[in-house]
N, C-alpha and C positions, 0 to 999 in steps of 0.2 A: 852832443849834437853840434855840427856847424853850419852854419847857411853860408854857402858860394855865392857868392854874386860876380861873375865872371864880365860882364858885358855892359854896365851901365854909364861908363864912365866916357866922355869924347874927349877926352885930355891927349892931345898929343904933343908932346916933348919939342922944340923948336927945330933940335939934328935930327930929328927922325920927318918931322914936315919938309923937310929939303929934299928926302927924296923921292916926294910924292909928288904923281906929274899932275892931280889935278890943280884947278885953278882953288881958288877959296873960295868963289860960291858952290863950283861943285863936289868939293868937298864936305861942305855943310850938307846938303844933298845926300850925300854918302854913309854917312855918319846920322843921319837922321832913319835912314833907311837901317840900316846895321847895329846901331845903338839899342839896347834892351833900359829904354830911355825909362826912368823913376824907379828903377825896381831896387836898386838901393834903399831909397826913400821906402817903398815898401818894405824890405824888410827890415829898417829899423821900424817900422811902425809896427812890425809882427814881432821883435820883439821887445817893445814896449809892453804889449799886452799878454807876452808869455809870462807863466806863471814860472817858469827854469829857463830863463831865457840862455839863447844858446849864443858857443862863440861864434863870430861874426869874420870872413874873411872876403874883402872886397877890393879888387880889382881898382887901382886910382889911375890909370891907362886907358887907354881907347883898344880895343881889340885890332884896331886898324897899325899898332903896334904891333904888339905880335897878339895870337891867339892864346892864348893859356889851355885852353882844351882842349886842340891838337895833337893830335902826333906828331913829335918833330922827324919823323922821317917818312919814308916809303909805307908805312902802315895806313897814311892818312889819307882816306878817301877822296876829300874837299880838294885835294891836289889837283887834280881833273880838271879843277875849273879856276884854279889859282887859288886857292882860298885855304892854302897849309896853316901851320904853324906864322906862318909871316905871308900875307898877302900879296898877290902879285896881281888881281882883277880885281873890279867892282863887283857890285853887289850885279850890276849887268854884264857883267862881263870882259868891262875894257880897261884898257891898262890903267894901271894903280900905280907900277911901278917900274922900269926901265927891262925889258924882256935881259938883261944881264944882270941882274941886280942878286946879289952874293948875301945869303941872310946870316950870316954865320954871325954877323956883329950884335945883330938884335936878336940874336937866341944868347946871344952869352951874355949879353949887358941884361934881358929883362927875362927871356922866358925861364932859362936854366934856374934862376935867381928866384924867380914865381913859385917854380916847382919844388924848387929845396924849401921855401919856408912852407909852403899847405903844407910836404909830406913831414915835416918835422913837427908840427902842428899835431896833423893827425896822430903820427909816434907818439907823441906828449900824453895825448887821449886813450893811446892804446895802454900807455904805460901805468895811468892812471885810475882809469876805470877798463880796462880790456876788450874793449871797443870804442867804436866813431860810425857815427850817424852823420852820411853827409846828404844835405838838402841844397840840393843846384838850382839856382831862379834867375829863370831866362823867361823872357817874353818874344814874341815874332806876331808877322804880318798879318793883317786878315787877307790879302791874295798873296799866294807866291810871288815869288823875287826872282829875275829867272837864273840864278846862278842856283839855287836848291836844286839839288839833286834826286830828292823825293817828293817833293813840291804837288804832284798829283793826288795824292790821298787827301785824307777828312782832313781837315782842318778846323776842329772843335775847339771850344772858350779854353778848356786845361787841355794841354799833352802830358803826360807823365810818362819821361823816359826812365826806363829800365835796363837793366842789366840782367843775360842770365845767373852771372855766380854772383853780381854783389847786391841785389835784390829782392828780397824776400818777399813772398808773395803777401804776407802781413803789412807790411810796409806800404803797397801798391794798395790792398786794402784799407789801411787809414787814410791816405790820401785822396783816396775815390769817395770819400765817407766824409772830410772834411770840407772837399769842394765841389760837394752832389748840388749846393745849390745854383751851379753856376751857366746851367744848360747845356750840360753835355762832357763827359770826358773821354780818349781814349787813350792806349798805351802806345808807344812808339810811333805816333804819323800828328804833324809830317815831321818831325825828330826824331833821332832815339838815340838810345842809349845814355850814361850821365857820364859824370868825372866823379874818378879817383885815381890820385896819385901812380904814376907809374909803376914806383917800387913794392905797391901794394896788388895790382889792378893783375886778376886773375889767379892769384894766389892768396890774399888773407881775407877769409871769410868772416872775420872781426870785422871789416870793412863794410858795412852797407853804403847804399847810398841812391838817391833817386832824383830826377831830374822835375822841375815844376816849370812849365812852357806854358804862357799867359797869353793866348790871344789880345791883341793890340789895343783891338774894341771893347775890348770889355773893361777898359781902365782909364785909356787917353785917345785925346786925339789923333790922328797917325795923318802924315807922319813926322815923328819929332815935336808932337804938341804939347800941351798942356797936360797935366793928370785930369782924370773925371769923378764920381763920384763911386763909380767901383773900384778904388784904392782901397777905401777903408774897410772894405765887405774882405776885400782879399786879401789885407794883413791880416781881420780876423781872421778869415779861415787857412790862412798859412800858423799861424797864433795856435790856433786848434792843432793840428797836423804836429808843430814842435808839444806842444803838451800831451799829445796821445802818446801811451804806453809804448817805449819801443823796446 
């Protein structure tokens, strides 16, 4: 099994801040809003208390970097509103970064680079045990942002994003099982779908993998505040979910 942590991270690089046109308060701003802020922190505390604790692969970049979950081309929906593989809007919609601005450097210096170690990662698991169990942990807002593009639906404490070929409906089952106490969960809204590796994604069904989307309020402050006391309830039951049978 590995836990994703794709988003926790505000770290951005000094030559990649130069070419961002906001100022540095509004950037903090940006980054507070966008940031899947403590879930790192979480899941080292989930697997602290795993009984098979799993490999751990986490993002030490800010997403405002580039996206590691995207699509780096024309497949990617988020394009629409600037929000590829490398960000061109805010989380509102305004410019991030100069309407000419050529991403080719920051897909080759960090995303390409991102993508070959998970998916070598993953290989490693395949070659070892003949599968890989990937668990994605994102958290997002209790209101829409308005750059979501699905942002209308429920918005409940868990989302668990799904896949139809690398998804098991076993899988959807443990997880609904682990975080039944959290008042509510559904599949795909307002998210969907998970990560997994390119060279895998739609072809190797050795491949699982399912997305854990944490409503905001049920942990910390929003936005960009402090953790709360439902931290430690949702390492356990992330804890449970890595120990259940997969």
């Amino acid at each position: 099994m590995i836990l994703h942590v794709p988003h926790s991270s505000r770290r951005i690089p000094a030559a990649v801040r130069g070419g961002i046109l906001l100022s540095d308060a509004a950037l903090e701003r940006e980054l507070d809003h966008l940031t899947d802020a403590h879930t790192e922190q979480l899941a080292a505390a989930a697997v602290e208390l795993a009984g098979t604790p799993p490999w751990r692969f986490v993002n030490q970049l800010s997403r405002l970097v580039v996206d590691p979950e995207r699509f780096p081309d024309e497949r990617e929906e988020m394009l629409a509103v600037g929000m590829g593989a490398v960000y061109t809007r805010t989380t509102h919609r305004e410019a991030l970064r100069p309407s000419d601005f050529d991403p080719a450097e920051l897909l080759d210096r960090y995303f390409r680079p991102y993508a070959r170690a998970f998916t070598e990662l993953v290989r490693d698991r395949l070659a070892v045990t003949g599968r890989a169990v990937i668990l994605d942990v994102h958290s997002y807002p209790t209101t829409a942002l308005p750059y979501e593009l699905h942002g209308d639906g429920p918005r409940p404490p868990i989302c668990l994003g799904a896949d139809a070929f690398h998804t098991p409906p076993e899988l959807l089952d443990r997880a609904a099982a682990a975080f039944a106490e959290f008042g509510g969960i559904e599949v795909n809204t307002p998210f969907a779908g998970t990560y997994v590796p390119l060279a895998h994604y739609g072809v190797d069904s050795r491949v699982t993998a399912l997305m854990v989307e944490i409503r905001r309020d049920t942990y910390m402050l929003e936005p960009g505040g402090p953790p709360g006391s439902g931290l430690p309830r949702l390492a356990a039951a992330l804890s449970t979910l890595i120990d259940a049978p997969t």
